[in-house]
TORKOL-4160 file (C-alpha; in steps of 0.2 Angstrom, whole numbers, padded with zeros to 4 digits, m for minus):
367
<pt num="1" X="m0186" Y="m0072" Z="0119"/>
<pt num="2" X="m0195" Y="m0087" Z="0128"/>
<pt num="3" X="m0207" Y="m0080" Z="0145"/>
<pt num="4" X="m0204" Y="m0088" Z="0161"/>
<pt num="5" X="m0216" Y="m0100" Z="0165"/>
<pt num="6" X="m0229" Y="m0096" Z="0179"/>
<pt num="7" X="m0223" Y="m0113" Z="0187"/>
<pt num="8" X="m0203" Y="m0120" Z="0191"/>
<pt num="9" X="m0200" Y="m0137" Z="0192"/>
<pt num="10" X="m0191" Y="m0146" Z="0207"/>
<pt num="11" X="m0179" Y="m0155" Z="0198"/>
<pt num="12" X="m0160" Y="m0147" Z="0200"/>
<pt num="13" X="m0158" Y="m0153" Z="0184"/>
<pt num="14" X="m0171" Y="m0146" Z="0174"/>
<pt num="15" X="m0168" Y="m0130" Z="0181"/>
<pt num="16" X="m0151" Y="m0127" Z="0180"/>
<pt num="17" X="m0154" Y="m0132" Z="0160"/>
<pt num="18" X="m0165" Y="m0118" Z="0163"/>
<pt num="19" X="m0155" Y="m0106" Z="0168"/>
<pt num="20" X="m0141" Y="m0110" Z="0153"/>
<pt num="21" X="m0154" Y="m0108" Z="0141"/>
<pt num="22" X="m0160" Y="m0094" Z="0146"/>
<pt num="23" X="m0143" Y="m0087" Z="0149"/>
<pt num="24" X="m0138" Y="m0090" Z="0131"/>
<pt num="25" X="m0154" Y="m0080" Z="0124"/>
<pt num="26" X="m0150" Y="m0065" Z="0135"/>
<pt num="27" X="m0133" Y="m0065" Z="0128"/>
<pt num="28" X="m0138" Y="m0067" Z="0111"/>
<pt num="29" X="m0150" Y="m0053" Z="0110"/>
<pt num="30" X="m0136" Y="m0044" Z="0120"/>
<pt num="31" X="m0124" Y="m0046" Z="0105"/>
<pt num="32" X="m0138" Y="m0042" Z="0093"/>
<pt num="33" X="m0141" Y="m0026" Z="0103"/>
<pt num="34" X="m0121" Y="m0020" Z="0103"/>
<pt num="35" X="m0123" Y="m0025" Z="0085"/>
<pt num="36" X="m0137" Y="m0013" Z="0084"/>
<pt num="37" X="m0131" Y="0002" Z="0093"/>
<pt num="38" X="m0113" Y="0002" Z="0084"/>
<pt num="39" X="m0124" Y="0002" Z="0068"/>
<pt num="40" X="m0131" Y="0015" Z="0073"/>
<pt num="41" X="m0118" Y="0026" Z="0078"/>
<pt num="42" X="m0109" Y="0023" Z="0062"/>
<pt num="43" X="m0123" Y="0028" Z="0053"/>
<pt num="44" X="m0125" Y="0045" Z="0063"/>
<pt num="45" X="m0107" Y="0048" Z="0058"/>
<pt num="46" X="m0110" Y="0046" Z="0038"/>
<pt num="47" X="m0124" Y="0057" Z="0041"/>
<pt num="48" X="m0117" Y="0070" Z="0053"/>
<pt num="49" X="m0101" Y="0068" Z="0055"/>
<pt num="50" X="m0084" Y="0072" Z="0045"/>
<pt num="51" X="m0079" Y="0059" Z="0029"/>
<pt num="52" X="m0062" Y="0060" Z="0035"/>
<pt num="53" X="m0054" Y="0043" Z="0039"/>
<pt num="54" X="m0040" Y="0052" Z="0050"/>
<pt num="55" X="m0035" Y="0049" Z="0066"/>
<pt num="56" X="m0024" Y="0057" Z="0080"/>
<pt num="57" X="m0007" Y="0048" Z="0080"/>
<pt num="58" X="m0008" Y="0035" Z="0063"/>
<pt num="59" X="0007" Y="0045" Z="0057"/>
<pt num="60" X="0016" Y="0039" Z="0072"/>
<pt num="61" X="0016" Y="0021" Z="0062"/>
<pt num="62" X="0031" Y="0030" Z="0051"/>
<pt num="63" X="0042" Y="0035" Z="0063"/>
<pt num="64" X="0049" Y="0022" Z="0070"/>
<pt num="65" X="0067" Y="0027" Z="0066"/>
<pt num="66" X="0064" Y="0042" Z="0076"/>
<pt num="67" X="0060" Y="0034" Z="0089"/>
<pt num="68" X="0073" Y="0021" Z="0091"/>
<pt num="69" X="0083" Y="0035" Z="0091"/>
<pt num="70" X="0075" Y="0045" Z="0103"/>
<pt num="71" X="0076" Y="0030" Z="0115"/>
<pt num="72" X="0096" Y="0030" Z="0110"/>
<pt num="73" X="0101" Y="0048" Z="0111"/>
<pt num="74" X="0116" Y="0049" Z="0120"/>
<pt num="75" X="0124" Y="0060" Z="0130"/>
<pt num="76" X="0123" Y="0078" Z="0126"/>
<pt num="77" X="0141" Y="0080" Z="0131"/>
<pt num="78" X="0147" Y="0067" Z="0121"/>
<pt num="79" X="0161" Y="0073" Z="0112"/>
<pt num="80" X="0162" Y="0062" Z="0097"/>
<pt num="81" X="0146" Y="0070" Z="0092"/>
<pt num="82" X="0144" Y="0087" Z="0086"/>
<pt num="83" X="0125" Y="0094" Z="0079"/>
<pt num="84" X="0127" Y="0110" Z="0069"/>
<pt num="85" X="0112" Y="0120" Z="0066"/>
<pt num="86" X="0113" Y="0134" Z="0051"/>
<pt num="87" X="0098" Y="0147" Z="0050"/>
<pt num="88" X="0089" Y="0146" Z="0033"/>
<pt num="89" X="0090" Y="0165" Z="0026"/>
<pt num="90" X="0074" Y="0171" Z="0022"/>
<pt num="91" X="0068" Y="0177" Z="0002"/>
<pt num="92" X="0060" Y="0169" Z="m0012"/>
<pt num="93" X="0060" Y="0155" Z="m0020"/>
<pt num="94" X="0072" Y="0159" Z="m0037"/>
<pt num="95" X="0063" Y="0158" Z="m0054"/>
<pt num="96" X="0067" Y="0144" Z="m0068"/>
<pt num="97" X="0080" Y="0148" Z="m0081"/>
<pt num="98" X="0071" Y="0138" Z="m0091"/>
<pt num="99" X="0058" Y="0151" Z="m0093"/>
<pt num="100" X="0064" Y="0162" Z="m0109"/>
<pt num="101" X="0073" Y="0176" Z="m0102"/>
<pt num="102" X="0073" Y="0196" Z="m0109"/>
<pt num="103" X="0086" Y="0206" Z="m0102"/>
<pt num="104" X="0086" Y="0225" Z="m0100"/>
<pt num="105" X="0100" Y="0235" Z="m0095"/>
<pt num="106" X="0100" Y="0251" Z="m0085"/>
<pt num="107" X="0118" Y="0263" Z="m0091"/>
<pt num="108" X="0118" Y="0279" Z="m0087"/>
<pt num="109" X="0120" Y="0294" Z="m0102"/>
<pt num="110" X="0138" Y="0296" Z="m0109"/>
<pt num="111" X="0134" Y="0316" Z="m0102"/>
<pt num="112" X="0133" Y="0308" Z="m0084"/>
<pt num="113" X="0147" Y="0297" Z="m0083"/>
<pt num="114" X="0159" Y="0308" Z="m0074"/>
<pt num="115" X="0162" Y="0309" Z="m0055"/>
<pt num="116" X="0161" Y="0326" Z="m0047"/>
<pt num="117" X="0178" Y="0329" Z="m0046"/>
<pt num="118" X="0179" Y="0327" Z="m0065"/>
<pt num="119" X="0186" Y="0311" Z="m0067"/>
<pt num="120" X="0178" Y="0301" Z="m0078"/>
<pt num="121" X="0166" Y="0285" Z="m0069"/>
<pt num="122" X="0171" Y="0265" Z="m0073"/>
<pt num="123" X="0158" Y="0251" Z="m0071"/>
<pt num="124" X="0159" Y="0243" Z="m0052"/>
<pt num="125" X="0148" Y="0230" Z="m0052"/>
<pt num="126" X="0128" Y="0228" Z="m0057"/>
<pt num="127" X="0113" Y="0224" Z="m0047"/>
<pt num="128" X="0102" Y="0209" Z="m0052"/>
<pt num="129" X="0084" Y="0209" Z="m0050"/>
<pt num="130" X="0070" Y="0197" Z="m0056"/>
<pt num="131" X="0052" Y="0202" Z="m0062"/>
<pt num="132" X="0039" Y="0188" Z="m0069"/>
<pt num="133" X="0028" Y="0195" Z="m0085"/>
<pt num="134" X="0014" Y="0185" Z="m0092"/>
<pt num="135" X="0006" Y="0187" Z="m0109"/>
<pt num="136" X="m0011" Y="0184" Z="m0112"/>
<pt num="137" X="m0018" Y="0173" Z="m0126"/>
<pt num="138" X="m0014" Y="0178" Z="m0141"/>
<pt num="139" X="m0026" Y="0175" Z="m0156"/>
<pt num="140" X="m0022" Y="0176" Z="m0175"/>
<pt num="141" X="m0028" Y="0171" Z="m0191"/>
<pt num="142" X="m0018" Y="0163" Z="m0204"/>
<pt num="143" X="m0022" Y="0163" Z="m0221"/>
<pt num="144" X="m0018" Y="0148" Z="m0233"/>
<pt num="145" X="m0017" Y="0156" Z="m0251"/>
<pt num="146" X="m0015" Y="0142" Z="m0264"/>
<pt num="147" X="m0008" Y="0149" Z="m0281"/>
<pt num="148" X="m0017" Y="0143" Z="m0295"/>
<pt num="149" X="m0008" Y="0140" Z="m0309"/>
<pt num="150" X="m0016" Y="0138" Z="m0328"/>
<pt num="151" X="m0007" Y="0136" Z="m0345"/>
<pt num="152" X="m0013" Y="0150" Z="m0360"/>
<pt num="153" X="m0009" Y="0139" Z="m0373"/>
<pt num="154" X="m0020" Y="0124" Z="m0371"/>
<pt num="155" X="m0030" Y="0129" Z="m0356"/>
<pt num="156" X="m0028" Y="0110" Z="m0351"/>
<pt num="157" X="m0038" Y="0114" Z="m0332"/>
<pt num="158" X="m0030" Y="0123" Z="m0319"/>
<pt num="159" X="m0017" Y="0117" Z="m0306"/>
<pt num="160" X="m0015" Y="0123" Z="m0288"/>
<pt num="161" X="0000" Y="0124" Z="m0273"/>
<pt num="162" X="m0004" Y="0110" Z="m0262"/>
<pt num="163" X="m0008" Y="0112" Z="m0245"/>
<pt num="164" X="m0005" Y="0103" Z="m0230"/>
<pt num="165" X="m0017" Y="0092" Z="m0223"/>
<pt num="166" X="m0028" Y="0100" Z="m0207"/>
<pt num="167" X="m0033" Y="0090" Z="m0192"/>
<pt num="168" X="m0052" Y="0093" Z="m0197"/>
<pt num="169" X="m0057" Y="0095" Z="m0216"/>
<pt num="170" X="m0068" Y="0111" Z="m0217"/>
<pt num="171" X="m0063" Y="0117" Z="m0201"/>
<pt num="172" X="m0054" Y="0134" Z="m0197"/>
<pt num="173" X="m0047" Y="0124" Z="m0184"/>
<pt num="174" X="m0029" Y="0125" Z="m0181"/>
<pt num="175" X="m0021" Y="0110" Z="m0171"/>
<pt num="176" X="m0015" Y="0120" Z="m0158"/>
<pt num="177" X="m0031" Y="0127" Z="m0156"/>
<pt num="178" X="m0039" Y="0109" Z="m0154"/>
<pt num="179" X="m0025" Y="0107" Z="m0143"/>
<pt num="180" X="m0028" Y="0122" Z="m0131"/>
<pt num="181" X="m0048" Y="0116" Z="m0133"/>
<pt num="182" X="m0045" Y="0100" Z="m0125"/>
<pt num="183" X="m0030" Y="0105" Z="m0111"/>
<pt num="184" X="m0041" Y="0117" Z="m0104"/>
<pt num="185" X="m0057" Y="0103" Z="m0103"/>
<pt num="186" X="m0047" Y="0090" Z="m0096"/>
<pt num="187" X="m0033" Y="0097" Z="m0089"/>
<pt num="188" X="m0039" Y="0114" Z="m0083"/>
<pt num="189" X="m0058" Y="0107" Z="m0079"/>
<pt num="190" X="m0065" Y="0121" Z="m0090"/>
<pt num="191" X="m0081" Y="0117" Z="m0096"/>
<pt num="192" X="m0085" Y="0122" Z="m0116"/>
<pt num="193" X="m0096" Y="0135" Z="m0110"/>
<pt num="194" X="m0083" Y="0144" Z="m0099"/>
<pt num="195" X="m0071" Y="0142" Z="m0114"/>
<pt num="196" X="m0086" Y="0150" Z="m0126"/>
<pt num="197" X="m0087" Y="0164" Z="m0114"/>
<pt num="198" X="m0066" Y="0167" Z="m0113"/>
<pt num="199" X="m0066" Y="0167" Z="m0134"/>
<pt num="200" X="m0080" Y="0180" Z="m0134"/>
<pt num="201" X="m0069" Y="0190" Z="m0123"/>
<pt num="202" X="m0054" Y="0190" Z="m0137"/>
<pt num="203" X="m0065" Y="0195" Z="m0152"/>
<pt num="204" X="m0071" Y="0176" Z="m0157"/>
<pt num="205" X="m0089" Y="0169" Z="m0157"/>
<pt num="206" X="m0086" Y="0151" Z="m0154"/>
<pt num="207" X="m0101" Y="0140" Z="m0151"/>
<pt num="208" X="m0102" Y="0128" Z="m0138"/>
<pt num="209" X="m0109" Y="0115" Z="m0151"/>
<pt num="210" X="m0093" Y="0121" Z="m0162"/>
<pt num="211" X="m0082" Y="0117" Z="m0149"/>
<pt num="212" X="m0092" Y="0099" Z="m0144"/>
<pt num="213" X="m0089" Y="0095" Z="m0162"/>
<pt num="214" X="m0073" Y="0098" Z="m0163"/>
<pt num="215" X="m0066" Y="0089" Z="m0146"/>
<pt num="216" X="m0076" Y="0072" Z="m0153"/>
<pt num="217" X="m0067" Y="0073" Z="m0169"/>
<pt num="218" X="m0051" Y="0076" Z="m0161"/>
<pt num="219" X="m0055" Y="0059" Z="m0151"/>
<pt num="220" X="m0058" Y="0051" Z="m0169"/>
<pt num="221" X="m0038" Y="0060" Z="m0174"/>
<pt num="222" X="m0031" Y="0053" Z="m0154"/>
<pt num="223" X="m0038" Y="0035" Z="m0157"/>
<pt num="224" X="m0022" Y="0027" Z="m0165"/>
<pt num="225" X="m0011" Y="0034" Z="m0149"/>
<pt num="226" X="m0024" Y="0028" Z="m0137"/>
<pt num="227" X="m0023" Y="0010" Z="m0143"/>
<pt num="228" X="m0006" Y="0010" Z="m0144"/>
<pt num="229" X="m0005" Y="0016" Z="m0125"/>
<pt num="230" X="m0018" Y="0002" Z="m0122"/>
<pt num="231" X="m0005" Y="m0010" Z="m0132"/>
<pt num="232" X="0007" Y="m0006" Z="m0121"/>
<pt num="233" X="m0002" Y="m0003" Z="m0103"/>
<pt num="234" X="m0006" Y="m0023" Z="m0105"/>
<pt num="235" X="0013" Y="m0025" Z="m0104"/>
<pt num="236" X="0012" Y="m0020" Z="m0088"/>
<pt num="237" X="0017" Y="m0029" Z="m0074"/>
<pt num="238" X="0009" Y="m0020" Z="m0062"/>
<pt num="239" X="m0011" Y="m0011" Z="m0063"/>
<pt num="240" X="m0022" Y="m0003" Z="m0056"/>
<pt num="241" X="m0042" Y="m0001" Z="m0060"/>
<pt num="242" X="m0056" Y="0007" Z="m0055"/>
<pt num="243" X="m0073" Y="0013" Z="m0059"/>
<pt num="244" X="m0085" Y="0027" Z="m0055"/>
<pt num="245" X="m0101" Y="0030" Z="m0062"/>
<pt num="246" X="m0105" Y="0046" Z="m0074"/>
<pt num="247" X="m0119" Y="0055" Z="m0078"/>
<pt num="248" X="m0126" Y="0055" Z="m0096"/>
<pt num="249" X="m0139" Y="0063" Z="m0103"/>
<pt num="250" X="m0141" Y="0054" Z="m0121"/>
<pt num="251" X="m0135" Y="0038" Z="m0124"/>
<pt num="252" X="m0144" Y="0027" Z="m0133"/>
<pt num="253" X="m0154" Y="0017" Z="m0119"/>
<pt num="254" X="m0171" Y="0021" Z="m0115"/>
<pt num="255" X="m0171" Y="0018" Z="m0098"/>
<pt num="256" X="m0162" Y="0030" Z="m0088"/>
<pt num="257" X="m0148" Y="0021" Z="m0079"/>
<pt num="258" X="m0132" Y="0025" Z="m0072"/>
<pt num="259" X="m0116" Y="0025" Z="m0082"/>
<pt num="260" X="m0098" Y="0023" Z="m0079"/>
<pt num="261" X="m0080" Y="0027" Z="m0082"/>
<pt num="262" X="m0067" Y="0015" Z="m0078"/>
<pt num="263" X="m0048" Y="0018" Z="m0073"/>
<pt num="264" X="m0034" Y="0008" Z="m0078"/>
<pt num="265" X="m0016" Y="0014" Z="m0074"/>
<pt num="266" X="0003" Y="0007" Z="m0075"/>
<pt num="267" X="0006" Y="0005" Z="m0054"/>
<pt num="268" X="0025" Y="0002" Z="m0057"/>
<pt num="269" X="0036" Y="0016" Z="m0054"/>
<pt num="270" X="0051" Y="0010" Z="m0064"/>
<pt num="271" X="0044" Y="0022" Z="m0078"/>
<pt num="272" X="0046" Y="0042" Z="m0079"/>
<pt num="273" X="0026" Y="0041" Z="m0089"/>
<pt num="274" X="0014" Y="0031" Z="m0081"/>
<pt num="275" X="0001" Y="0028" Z="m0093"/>
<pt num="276" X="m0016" Y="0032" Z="m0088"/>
<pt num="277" X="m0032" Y="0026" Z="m0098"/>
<pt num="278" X="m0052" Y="0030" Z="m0097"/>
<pt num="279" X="m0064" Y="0018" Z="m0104"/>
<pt num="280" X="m0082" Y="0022" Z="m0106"/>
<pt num="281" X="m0095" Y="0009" Z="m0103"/>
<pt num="282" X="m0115" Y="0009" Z="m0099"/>
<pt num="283" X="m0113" Y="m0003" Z="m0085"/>
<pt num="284" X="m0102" Y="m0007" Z="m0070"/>
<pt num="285" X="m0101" Y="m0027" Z="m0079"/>
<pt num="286" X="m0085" Y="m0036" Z="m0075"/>
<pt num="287" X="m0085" Y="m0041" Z="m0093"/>
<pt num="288" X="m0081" Y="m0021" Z="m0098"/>
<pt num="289" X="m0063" Y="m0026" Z="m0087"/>
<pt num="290" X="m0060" Y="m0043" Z="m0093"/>
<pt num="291" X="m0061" Y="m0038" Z="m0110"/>
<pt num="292" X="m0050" Y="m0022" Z="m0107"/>
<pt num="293" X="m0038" Y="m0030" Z="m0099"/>
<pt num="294" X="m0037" Y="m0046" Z="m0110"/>
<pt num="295" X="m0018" Y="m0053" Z="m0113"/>
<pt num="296" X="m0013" Y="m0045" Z="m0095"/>
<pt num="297" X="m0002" Y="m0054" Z="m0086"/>
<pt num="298" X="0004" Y="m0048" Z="m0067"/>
<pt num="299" X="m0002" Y="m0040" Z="m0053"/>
<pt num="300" X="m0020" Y="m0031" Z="m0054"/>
<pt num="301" X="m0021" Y="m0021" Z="m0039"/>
<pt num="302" X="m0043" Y="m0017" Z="m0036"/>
<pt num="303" X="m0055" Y="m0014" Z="m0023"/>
<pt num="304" X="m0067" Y="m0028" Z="m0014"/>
<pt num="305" X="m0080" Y="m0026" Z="m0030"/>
<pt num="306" X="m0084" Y="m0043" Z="m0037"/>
<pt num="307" X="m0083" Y="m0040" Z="m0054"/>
<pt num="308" X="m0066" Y="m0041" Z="m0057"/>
<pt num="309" X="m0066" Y="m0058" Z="m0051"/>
<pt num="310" X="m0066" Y="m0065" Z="m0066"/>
<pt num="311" X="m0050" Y="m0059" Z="m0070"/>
<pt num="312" X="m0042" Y="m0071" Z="m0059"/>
<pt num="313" X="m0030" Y="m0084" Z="m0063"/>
<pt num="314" X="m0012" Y="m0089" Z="m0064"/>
<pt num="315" X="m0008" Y="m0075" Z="m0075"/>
<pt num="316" X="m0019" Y="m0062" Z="m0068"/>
<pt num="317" X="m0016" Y="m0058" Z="m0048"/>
<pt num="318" X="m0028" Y="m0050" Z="m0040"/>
<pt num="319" X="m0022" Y="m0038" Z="m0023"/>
<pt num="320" X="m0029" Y="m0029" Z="m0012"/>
<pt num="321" X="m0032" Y="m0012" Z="m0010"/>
<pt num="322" X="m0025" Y="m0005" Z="0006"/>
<pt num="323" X="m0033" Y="0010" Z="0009"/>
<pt num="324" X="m0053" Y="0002" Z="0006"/>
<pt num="325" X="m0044" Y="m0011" Z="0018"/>
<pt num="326" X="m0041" Y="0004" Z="0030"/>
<pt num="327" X="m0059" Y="0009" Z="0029"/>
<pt num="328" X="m0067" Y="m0006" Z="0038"/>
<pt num="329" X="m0054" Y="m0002" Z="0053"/>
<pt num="330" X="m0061" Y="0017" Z="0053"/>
<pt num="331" X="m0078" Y="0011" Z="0053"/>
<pt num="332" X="m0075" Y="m0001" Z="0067"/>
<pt num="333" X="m0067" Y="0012" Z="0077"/>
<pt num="334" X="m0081" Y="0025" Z="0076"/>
<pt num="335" X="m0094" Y="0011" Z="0078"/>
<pt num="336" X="m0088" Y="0012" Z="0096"/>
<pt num="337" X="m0095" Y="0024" Z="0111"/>
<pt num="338" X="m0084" Y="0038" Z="0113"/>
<pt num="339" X="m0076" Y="0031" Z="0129"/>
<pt num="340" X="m0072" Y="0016" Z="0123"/>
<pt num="341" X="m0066" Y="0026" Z="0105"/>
<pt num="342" X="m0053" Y="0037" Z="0116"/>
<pt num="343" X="m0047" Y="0020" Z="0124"/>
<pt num="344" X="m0045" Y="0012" Z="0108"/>
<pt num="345" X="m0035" Y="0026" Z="0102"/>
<pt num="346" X="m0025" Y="0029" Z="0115"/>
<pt num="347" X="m0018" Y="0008" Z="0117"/>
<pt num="348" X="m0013" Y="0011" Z="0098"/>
<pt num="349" X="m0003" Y="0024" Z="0103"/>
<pt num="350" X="0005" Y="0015" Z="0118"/>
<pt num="351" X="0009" Y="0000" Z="0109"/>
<pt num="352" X="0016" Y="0005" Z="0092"/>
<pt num="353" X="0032" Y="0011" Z="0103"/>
<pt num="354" X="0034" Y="0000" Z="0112"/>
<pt num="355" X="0032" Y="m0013" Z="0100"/>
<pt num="356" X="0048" Y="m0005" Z="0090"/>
<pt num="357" X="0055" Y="m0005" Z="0108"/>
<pt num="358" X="0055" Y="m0022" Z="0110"/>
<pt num="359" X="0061" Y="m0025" Z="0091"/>
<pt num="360" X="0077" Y="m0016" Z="0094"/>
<pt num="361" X="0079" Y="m0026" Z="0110"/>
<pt num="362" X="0078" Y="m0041" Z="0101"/>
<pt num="363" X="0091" Y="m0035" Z="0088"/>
<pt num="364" X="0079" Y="m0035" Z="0073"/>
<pt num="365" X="0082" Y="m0018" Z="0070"/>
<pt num="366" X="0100" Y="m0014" Z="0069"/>
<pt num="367" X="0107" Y="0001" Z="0079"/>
């Protein structure tokens, strides 16, 4: 900031200039200062306060037909309108029929079926109850026997009964082991170890580097289906991506340096299975998405990051993310001082009503 001079001079002029200028620094630093302090506050938040973005009353953005109805309610004596309530009777939710069923039936003894007065006792009814039975993992070996078959006469070799082709050669393996290997992994978030722990429990000594090897040569068997879910994912008219780095200990680089795992997903609703595809990469590059995504044509829906900039074009549509959009309102809000926060807060809870108030006056909302 300029320091006043020891002498003013008497031009009117030259000082009111002065003044202006000095009047224009003062309010410069003063912006640079609130900049400063919000800054700050934000930055005491992250460090000490909650990661949650909520806030009292956003919900209130969704109800706007309760409200116009609450400003419409009529009457209670109206006749033409009649609310009925019915109390919900209390008990559990039923179980699925689709669950395989085993019934039991509970008859008394051919010796006991006979009333006291000696008449013999007829079926009245039955009484119904439900109870939920679990078996635990079962575990069995099977043993392929191939018969080998050899002629006496000339003893031309030996000829054996074929047997079907295994999901890994060499490997004791079944497929629905693989597949109850990798469900629980990726699906259940059970690390190998926890899995080697739960297979010493039922009588089989399975090694985490057994089970490492196997789930990377079921990736090798699951390759076909994944490009042919990537075939169809760029078909798409509608995707979303994401990346997020990964921890790895080994792979390849010398340097250590952060990896990641990108996110592509269908983000149309017009199919039952969305399709949902990870792709591995050792850096956060925009080439890793343009390449991925090459041949897509439609909507790309991706956060603020630049690197999927280069995706772009006529064919590819880049859109905007609205919950990172959210996040620079929440920041902004608890940059404030508290005061001015619970002021904030409160005018956007005044004005959302009577903002659909004034929309239903208008007749754009039709009652």
């Amino acid at each position: 900031m300029k320091s006043l001079p020891e002498t003013l001079p008497d031009e009117t002029n030259v000082l009111h200039k002065m003044v202006l200028d000095y009047q224009s620094t003062v309010d410069q630093l003063q912006e640079k200062l609130t900049w400063y302090e919000e800054q700050f506050r934000l930055l005491q938040h992250k460090r000490f306060g909650t990661s949650s973005e909520k806030c009292p009353g956003q919900m209130e953005l969704f109800n706007e037909a309760e409200s116009i109805l609450d400003s419409l309610k009529q009457d209670d004596s109206d006749p033409e309108e009649t609310l009925s309530y019915q109390r919900k009777k209390p008990g559990r939710k039923p179980l699925s029929r689709d669950i395989p069923r085993e019934v039991i039936r509970y008859e008394l003894p051919e010796a006991e079926r006979f009333c006291a007065c000696g008449h013999a006792l007829h079926e009245a009814g039955e009484d119904k109850s439900e109870q939920l039975e679990i078996i635990p993992a079962q575990i069995k070996v099977i043993e392929h026997i191939q018969i080998k078959y050899g002629c006496r006469t000339c003893e031309n070799g030996i000829i054996s009964a074929p047997k079907p082709a295994q999901p890994i050669p060499r490997s004791f393996a079944s497929a629905s082991l693989l597949a109850y290997i990798i469900v629980a992994k990726f699906m259940d978030s059970l690390p190998l170890y926890r899995q080697e722990t739960i297979f010493k429990r039922l009588s089989v000594d399975l090694s985490r580097a057994t089970l490492s090897n196997w789930v990377l040569k079921s990736a090798e068997l699951l390759l076909p289906f994944y490009d042919r879910l990537h075939a169809l994912l760029i078909l798409q008219k509608i995707l979303q991506a994401d990346e997020t780095t990964l921890n790895v200990i080994r792979d390849g680089r010398e340097t250590k340096s952060k990896s990641y795992m990108w996110l592509y997903q269908s983000g149309g609703h017009e199919s039952e299975h969305p399709i949902v595809l990870y792709d591995y990469q050792p850096t956060r590059a925009g080439a890793h998405a343009e390449s991925f995504l090459r041949a897509f044509s439609g909507h790309l829906q991706v956060d603020g990051y630049a690197g999927y900039h280069a995706l772009a074009s006529d064919d590819c549509i880049l859109v905007g993310c609205m919950a990172h959009a959210r996040r620079k309102f929440d920041e902004a809000l608890k940059a404030l001082p508290k005061e001015s926060r619970k002021n904030k807060m409160g005018l956007a809870q005044t004005i959302i009503p009577q903002q659909i108030q004034t929309r239903n006056q208008s007749n754009l909302i039709p009652n």
